[in-house]
Each structure stands twice: as structure tokens, then as C-alpha cells.
C-alpha positions as CSV (number, residue, x, y, z in Angstrom):
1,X,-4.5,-44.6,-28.0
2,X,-1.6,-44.0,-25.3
3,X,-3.0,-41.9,-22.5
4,X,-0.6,-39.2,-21.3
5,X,0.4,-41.3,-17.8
6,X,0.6,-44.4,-18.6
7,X,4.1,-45.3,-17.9
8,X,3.9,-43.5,-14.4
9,X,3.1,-45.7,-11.4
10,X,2.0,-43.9,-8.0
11,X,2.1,-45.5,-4.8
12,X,-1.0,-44.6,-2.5
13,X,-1.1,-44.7,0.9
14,X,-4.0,-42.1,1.3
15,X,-7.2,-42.7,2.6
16,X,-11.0,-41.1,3.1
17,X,-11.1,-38.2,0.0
18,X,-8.1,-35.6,-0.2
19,X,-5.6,-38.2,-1.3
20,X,-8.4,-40.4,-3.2
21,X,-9.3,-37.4,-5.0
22,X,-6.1,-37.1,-6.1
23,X,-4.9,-40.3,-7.3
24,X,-7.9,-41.3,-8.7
25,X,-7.8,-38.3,-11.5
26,X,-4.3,-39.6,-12.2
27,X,-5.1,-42.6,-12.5
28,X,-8.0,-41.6,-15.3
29,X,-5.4,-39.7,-17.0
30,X,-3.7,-43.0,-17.2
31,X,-1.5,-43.6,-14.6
32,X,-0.6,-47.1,-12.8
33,X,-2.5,-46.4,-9.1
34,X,-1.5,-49.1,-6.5
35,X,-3.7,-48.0,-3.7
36,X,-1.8,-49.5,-0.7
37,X,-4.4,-50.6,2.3
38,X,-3.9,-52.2,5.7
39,X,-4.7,-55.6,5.7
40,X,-8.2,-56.7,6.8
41,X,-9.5,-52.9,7.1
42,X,-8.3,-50.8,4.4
43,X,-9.4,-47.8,3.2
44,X,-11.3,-46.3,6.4
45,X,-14.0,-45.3,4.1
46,X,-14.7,-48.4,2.4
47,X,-16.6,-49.5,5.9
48,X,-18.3,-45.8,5.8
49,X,-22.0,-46.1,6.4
50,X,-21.9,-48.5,3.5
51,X,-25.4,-49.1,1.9
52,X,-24.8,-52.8,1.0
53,X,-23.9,-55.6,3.5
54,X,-20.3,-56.9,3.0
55,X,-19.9,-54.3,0.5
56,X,-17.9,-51.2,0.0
57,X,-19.2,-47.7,1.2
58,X,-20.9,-46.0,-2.4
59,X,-18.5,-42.7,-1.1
60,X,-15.4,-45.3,-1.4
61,X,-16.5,-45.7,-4.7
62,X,-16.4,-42.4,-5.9
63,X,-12.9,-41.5,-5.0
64,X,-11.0,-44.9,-5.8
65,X,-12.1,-45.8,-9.6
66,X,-9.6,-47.3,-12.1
67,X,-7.1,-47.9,-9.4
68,X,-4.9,-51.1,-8.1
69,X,-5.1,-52.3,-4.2
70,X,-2.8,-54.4,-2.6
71,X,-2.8,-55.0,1.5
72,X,0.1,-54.2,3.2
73,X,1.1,-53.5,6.8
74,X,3.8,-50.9,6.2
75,X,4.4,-51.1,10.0
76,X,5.8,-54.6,10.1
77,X,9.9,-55.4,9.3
78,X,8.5,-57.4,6.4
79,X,6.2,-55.1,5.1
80,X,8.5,-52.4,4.9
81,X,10.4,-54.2,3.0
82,X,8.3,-54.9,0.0
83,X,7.3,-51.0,0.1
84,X,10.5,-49.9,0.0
85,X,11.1,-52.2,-2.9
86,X,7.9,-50.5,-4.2
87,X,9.3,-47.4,-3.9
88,X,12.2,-48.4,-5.8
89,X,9.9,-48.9,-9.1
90,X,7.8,-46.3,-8.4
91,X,7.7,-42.8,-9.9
92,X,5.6,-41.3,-7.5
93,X,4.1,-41.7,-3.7
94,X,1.2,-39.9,-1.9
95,X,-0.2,-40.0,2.0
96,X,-2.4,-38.1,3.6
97,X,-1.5,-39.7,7.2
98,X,-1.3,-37.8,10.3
99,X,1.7,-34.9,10.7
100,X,4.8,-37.2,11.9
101,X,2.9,-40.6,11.0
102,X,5.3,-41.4,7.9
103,X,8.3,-39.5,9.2
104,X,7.6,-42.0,12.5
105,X,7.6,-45.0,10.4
106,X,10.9,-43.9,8.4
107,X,9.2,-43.0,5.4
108,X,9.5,-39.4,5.3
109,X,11.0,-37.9,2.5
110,X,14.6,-38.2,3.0
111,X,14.2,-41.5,4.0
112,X,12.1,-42.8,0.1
113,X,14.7,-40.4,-1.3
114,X,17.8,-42.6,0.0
115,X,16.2,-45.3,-1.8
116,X,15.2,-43.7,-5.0
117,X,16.1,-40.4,-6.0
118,X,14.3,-39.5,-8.3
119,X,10.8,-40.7,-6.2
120,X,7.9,-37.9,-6.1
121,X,6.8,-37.7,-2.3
122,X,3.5,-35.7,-1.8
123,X,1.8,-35.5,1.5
124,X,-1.5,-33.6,2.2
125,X,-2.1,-32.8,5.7
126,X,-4.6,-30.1,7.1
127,X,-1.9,-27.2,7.6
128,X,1.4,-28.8,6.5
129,X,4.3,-29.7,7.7
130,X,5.2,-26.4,9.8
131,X,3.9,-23.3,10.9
132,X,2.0,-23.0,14.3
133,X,-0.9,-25.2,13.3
134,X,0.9,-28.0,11.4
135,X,0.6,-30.9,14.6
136,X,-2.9,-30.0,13.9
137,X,-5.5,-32.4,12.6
138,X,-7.8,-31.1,10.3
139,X,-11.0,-32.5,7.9
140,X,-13.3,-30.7,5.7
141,X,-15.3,-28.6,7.7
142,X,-12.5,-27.5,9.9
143,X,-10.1,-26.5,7.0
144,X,-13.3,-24.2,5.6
145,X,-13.3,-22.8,9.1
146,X,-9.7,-22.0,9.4
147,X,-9.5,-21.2,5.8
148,X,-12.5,-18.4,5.9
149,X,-14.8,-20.1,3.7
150,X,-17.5,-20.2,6.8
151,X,-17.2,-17.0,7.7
152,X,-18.3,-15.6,4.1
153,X,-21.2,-18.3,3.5
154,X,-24.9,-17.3,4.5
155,X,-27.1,-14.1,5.5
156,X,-25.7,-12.1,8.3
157,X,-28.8,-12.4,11.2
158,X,-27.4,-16.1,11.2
159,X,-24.7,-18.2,12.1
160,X,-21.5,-18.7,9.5
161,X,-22.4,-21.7,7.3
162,X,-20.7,-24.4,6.2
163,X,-20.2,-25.5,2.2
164,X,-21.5,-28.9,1.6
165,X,-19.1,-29.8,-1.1
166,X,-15.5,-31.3,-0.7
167,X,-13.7,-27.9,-1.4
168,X,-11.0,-29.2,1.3
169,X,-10.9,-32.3,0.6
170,X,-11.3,-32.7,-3.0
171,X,-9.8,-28.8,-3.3
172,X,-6.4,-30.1,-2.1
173,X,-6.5,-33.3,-4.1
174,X,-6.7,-31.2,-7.1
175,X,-4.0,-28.6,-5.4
176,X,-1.8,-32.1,-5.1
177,X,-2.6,-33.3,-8.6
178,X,-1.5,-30.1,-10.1
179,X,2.2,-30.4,-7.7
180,X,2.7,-33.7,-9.1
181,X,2.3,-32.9,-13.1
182,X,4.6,-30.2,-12.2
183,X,6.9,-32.1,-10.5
184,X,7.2,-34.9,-12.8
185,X,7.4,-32.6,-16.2
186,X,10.4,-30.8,-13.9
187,X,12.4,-34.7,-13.6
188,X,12.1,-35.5,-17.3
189,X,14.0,-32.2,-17.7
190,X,16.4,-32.6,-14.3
191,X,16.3,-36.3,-13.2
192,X,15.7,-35.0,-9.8
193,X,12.4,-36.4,-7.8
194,X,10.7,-33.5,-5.4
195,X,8.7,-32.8,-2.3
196,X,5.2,-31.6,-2.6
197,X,3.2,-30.5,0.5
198,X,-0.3,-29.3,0.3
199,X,-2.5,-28.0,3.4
200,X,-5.7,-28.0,3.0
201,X,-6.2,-24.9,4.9
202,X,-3.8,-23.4,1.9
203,X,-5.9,-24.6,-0.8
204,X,-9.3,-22.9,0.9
205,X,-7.3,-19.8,1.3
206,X,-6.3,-19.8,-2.7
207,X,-10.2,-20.8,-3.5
208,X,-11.1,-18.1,-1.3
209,X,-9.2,-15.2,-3.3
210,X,-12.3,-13.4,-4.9
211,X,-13.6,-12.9,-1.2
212,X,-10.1,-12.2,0.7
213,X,-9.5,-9.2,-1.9
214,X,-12.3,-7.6,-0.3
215,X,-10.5,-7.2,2.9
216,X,-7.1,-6.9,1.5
217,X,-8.6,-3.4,-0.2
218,X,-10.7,-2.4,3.1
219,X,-9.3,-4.0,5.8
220,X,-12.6,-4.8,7.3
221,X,-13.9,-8.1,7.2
222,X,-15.9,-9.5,4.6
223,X,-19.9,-9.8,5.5
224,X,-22.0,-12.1,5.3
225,X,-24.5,-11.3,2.8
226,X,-26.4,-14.7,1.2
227,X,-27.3,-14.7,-2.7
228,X,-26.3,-11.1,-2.4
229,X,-22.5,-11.9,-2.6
230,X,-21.5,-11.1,-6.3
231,X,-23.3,-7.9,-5.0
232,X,-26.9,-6.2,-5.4
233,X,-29.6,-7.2,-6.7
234,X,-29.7,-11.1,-5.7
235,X,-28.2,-13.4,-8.6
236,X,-31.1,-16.1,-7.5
237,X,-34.5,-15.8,-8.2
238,X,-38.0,-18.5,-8.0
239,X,-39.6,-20.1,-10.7
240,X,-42.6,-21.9,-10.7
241,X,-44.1,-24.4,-9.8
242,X,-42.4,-22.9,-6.5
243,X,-40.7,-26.2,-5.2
244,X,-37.3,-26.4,-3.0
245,X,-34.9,-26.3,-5.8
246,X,-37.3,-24.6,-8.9
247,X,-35.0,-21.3,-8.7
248,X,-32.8,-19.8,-11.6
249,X,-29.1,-17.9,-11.1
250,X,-28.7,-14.5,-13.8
251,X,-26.0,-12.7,-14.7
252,X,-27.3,-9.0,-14.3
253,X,-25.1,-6.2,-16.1
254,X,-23.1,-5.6,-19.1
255,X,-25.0,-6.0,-22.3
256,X,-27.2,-8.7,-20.9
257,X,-28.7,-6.2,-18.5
258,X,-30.6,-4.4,-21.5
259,X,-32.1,-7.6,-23.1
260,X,-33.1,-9.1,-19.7
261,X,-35.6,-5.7,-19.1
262,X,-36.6,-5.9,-22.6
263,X,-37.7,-9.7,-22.1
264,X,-39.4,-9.0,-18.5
265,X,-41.7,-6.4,-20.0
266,X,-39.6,-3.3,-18.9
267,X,-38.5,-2.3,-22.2
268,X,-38.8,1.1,-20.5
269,X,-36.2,0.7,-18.2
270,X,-33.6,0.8,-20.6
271,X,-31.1,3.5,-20.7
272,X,-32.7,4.7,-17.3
273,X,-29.6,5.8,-15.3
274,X,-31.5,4.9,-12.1
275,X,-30.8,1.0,-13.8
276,X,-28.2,1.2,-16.7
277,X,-25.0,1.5,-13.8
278,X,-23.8,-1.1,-11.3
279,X,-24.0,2.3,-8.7
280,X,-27.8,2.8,-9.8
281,X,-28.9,-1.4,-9.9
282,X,-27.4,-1.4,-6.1
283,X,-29.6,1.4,-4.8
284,X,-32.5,0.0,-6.9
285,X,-32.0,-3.9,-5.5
286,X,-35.0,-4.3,-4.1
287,X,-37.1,-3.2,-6.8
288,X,-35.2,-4.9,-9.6
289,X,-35.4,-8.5,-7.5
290,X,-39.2,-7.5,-7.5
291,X,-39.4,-7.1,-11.0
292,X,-37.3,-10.2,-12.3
293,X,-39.0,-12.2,-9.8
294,X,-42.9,-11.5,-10.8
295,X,-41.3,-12.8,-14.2
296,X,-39.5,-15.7,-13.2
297,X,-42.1,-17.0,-10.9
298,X,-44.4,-17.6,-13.8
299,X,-42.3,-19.9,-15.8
300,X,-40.5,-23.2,-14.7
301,X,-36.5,-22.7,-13.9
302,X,-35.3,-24.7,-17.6
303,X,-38.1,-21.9,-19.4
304,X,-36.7,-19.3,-17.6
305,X,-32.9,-20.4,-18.7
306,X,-33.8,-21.6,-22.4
307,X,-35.3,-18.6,-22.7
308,X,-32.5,-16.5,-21.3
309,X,-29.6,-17.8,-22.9
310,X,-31.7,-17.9,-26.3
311,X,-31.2,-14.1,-26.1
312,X,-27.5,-13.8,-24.9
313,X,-28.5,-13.3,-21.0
314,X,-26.7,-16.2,-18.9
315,X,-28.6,-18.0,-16.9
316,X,-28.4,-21.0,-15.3
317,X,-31.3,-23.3,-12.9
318,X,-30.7,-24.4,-9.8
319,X,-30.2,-28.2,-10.3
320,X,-31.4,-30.2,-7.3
321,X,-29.0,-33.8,-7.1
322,X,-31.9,-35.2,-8.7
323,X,-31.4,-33.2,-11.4
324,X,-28.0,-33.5,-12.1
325,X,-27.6,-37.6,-12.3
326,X,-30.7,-37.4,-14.8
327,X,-29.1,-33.9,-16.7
328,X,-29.0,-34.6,-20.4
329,X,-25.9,-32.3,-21.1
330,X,-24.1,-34.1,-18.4
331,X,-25.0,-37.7,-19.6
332,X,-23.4,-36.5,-22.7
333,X,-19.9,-35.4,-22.0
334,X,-20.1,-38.9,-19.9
335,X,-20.2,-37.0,-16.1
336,X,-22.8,-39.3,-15.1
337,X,-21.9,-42.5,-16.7
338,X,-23.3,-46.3,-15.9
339,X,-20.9,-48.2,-14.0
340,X,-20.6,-52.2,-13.4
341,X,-19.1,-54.3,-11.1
342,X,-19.3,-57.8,-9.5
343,X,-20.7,-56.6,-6.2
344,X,-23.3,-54.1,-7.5
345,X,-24.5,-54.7,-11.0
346,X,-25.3,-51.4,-12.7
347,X,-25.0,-48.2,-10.8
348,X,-24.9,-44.4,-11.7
349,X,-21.2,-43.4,-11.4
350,X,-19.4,-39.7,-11.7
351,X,-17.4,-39.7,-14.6
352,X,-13.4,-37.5,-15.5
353,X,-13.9,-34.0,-15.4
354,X,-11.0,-33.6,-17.9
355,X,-11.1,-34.2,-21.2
356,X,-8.4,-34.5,-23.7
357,X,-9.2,-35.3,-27.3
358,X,-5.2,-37.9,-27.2
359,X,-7.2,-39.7,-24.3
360,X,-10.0,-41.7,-24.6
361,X,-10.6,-42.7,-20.5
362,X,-12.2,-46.4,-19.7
363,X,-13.7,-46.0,-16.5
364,X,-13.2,-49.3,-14.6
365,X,-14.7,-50.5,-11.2
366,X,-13.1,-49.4,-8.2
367,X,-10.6,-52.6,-6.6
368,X,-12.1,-54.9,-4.2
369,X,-9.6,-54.6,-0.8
370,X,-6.1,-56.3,-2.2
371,X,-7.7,-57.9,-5.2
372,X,-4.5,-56.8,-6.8
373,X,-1.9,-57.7,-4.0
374,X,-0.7,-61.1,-5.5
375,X,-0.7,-59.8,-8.9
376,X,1.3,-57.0,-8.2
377,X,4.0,-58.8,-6.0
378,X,4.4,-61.7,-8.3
379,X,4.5,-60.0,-12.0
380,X,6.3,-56.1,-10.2
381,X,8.5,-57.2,-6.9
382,X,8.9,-61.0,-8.4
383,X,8.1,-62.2,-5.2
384,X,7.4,-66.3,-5.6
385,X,4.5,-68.3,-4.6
386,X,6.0,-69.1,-1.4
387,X,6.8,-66.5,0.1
388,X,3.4,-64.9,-0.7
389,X,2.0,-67.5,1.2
390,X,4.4,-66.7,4.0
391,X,3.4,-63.1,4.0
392,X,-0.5,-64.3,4.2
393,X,0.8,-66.1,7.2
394,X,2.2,-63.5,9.0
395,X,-1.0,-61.2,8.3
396,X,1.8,-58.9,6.2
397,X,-0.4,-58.9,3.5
């Protein structure tokens, strides 16, 4: 079965999660991913509080699967050699260095361009390549600062609260993924390669639209107001047996809101107009939290949601980590998925979240640093025995 990228090869020169994130998706959508590493050290994140000795970081691992690496030092005369003469048979490169680091080294933009036209050059930095902010480094936490994220998350008597999720990093990879599809559908109809710049302060501020509308109607700013925040009542109620995670999330309104009162035993409720309008739910929060809550708390958080969407009322349970790798549902549609390699054995793995009934995705074990370097010199750049060994000897690659 062809897969839909398979005759595109990236170059990547990113590092850490962003540009990973990225690449990595292409490259499950079939794409030739040649993850480009300094010698000795690569990827910054392979040596991340790693959990095995001599062994790759189990966060590496997530972000670099079904890819290529080769070791290069792109700062040496030879080494920017062969990567220009990578970029040459390449359709599409992507960095996530520094602002200035690439431009510094002569390959900005312009500078790939001269050597293939028709190359796709995306860089993700923290706040791009200009505005006031744009010398500025940035990682995950800061771009949810400066991108309002913080501000919104928690209860108002405490401090703004950060999102333990990568919607910087992996938000902008996704932001990038989606610049480089469109880029490369645009050359097959002009010939012409592009520029793609994301910011990952950019991508929070385009997550962050549901919340920004708020102040772009009132001009004040948005509150802090914890489970509260698709409004009142609370979307998050307990369950029993009254453990960390053993809470449900309910939709509450529409036609669901009359089937949820009938099932908590206040079939008398309905119609009520202190209850039946969003206006009438918000003054009555309080009591209607009371009221799904003595129901939920006597039931386990998968009763309360079989039982729920059984009658047309969605509902979801919380799902502790735990309770994700082990979910059946996702085991199924292959999101938690065995991998193997060499180093490991057998470990739990997150599988494509994309599925596309013309491509059937092998997932295969992220690279060992440069296990690919010869190979891909020899059999792409026809670069002979030789002179690989020369490059070994110059600590080129």
C-alpha cells in the first residue's frame, strides 16, 4: 500500500519535542525522515533523565519513531558540504535552533534556496523571526505564559496554573506539520519551494481562541474559574470509590439536560424553568453540582459514563495515565501499541493519531544516534568508503 509521503524526504535538524513532534508524524504518514544529530551528543534529549544506562531517554523515544539519523557537524567546512548536498535531494528541511543560529551558519533560507529552489524551509522558534520578542528564547511553559494559557487555568484564590501537556511544544509541531502539507501541495502545482515560520507563542494564541473571545466581546480579562470554565454548574463531578482520579466530566444542557435529571431521580425537575435555561442552571449551580454529585458519588466513574452515554447524555471519566496505557478503546485503534527494539525489548509505545484507511502505518523503533549515517551517505550522496572513513577521522560524522 503506498502511503501518501513516501517519495518526500525531510531533513531534520530539530531537537527536544516541537520539531520531533513534527517530523515524526510525517514520517508515519510515510515520509523519508533523516534526523540530522551532532556527532557524539545528538539529540539533547536522547541523554534526558534517561531510565536505562547507555540508553536513550524513554521521552526521546516518543517524539523520534520511524525516522533516519545520521551524525553530522553542520558547523565544520566539510560538514556543510555534505548538508548542502543533502539539501540538494531533499524536499523539505526543519530546525527548531535558536533565532539567528541557522541564519549564522549560512543556512537561512535564502541561502538552502540558492541551492535548491524548490526546498521547503520551516523553522519553529518561540515568537518567530520578528516582532519585539523574536531574539527571545522560549520552551513550553513560557510560550503558555506569553501565550495566555496560564492565566485562564485554575480557581481564582490561587496562582495561574500551568498545563501539563505539550500544547507548545507538540501544538506547534502540529502548527508546522500542517505549513508543510500546504506548502508542498502548493509546489506540485507552482514548482516553487516556501518559507514556513511557526512561533509557538502563535500557536497557544490560536489554541487559546475559545477563551480570548471572551475578552475580545468584554474587554475585561478572562477569570480564572477551575472546572467552572465552560460555565456553571461544574462539568466535573466524584465517583466512587472516591480515589484521586475516580471523577466523571458531563455535558449539561441541550436535550441531554432532561434525561440526566430523569436518571438522577429528579424526574421532577424537568421543564422547571428555574433548571430547563442555561440563565436558570447558572443561578441554580450550586444546587445542581449537589444533586449530580450525591448520584455520581455512588457509582464508580466507567458506571457513571456507561450509564450516561447509554441514554444519549455525554459523559466521559477522568482517566488517570494509568488508565489510559491499559484503555481498551485505545489499545484498539492501536494508540497504545507494543513496541520492540534492540536496547529495550518490549515496551508500551504511543501510536499515529491519524488514520487514513490508503495508509496502513508500521510503526518502527526510533534510530540509535547515526545508525543510519553510512547508509545514507553511501546509497543518497554516493560518498565512497574512503572518504567516510575520512569524515570518521575528522569527527565530521
Amino acid at each position: 500500500m503506498n502511503q501518501p509521503l513516501e517519495d518526500i524526504r525531510i531533513l531534520d535538524l530539530t531537537q527536544v519535542q516541537s520539531g520531533p513532534s513534527c517530523t515524526q508524524l510525517l514520517a508515519w504518514l510515510g515520509a523519508d525522515v533523516i534526523k540530522i544529530e551532532e556527532p557524539i551528543l545528538g539529540d539533547r534529549l536522547r541523554d534526558n533523565i534517561s531510565d536505562i544506562a547507555n540508553g536513550d531517554s524513554f521521552e526521546f523515544l516518543l517524539f523520534n519513531a520511524n525516522k533516519k539519523s545520521i551524525t553530522l557537524d553542520i558547523k565544520s567546512t566539510k560538514g556543510h558540504q555534505i548538508l548542502e548536498k543533502l539539501v540538494n535531494v531533499s524536499d523539505v528541511i526543519v530546525e527548531n535552533f535558536a533565532s539567528g543560529y541557522m541564519e549564522g551558519l549560512n543556512y537561512g533560507y535564502e541561502d538552502l534556496r540558492a541551492i535548491n529552489d524548490k526546498i521547503i524551509y520551516a523553522s519553529i522558534k518561540g515568537y518567530g523571526n520578528y516582532g519585539p520578542y523574536s531574539t527571545f528564547k522560549s520552551y513550553e511553559h513560557i510560550a503558555q505564559a506569553m501565550g495566555g494559557a496560564i492565566s485562564v487555568n485554575g480557581e481564582n484564590t490561587m496562582p495561574p496554573l500551568g498545563i501539563p501537556i505539550g500544547i507548545a511544544d507538540s501544538g506547534s509541531g502540529l502548527h508546522c506539520a500542517i505549513g508543510i502539507l500546504a506548502a508542498l501541495y502548493r509546489r506540485n502545482k507552482t514548482g516553487e519551494g516556501d518559507f514556513i515560520e511557526i512561533s509557538m507563542q502563535d500557536s497557544i494564541v490560536n489554541l487559546m481562541r475559545a477563551r480570548l473571545q471572551e475578552t475580545m466581546v468584554s474587554n475585561n480579562a478572562v477569570e480564572r474559574i477551575g472546572n467552572r470554565t465552560w460555565g456553571k454548574p461544574s462539568r466535573i463531578f466524584p465517583c466512587s470509590p472516591g480515589g484521586l482520579n475516580d471523577y466523571v466530566t458531563i455535558y449539561i444542557g441541550g436535550e441531554a439536560w432532561d434525561s440526566l435529571l430523569a436518571v438522577i431521580g429528579q424526574s421532577n425537575l424537568i421543564g422547571d424553568r428555574d433548571y430547563a435555561t442555561i440563565q436558570g442552571r447558572t443561578e441554580n449551580a450550586n444546587k445542581i453540582e449537589d444533586m449530580i454529585t450525591s448520584w455520581t458519588s455512588t457509582l464508580t466513574k466507567f458506571e457513571v459514563m456507561t450509564i450516561l452515554n447509554d441514554i444519549g447524555v455525554p459523559c466521559g471519566a477522568v482517566l488517570s495515565t494509568n488508565d489510559v496505557i491499559n484503555d481498551a478503546h485505545l489499545r484498539e485503534r492501536d494508540m497504545i501499541v507494543e513496541m520492540n527494539d534492540d536496547k529495550r525489548g518490549s515496551y508500551l509505545f504511543v501510536g499515529c493519531p491519524i488514520k487514513m484507511n490508503g495508509n496502513a502505518i508500521k510503526l518502527n523503533p526510533p534510530p540509535l544516534l547515526g545508525q543510519d549515517t553510512k547508509h545514507i551517505l553511501t546509497s543518497v550522496l554516493g560518498i565512497n568508503a574512503d572518504e567516510l572513513v575520512s569524515l570518521e577521522n575528522q569527527n565530521v560524522i
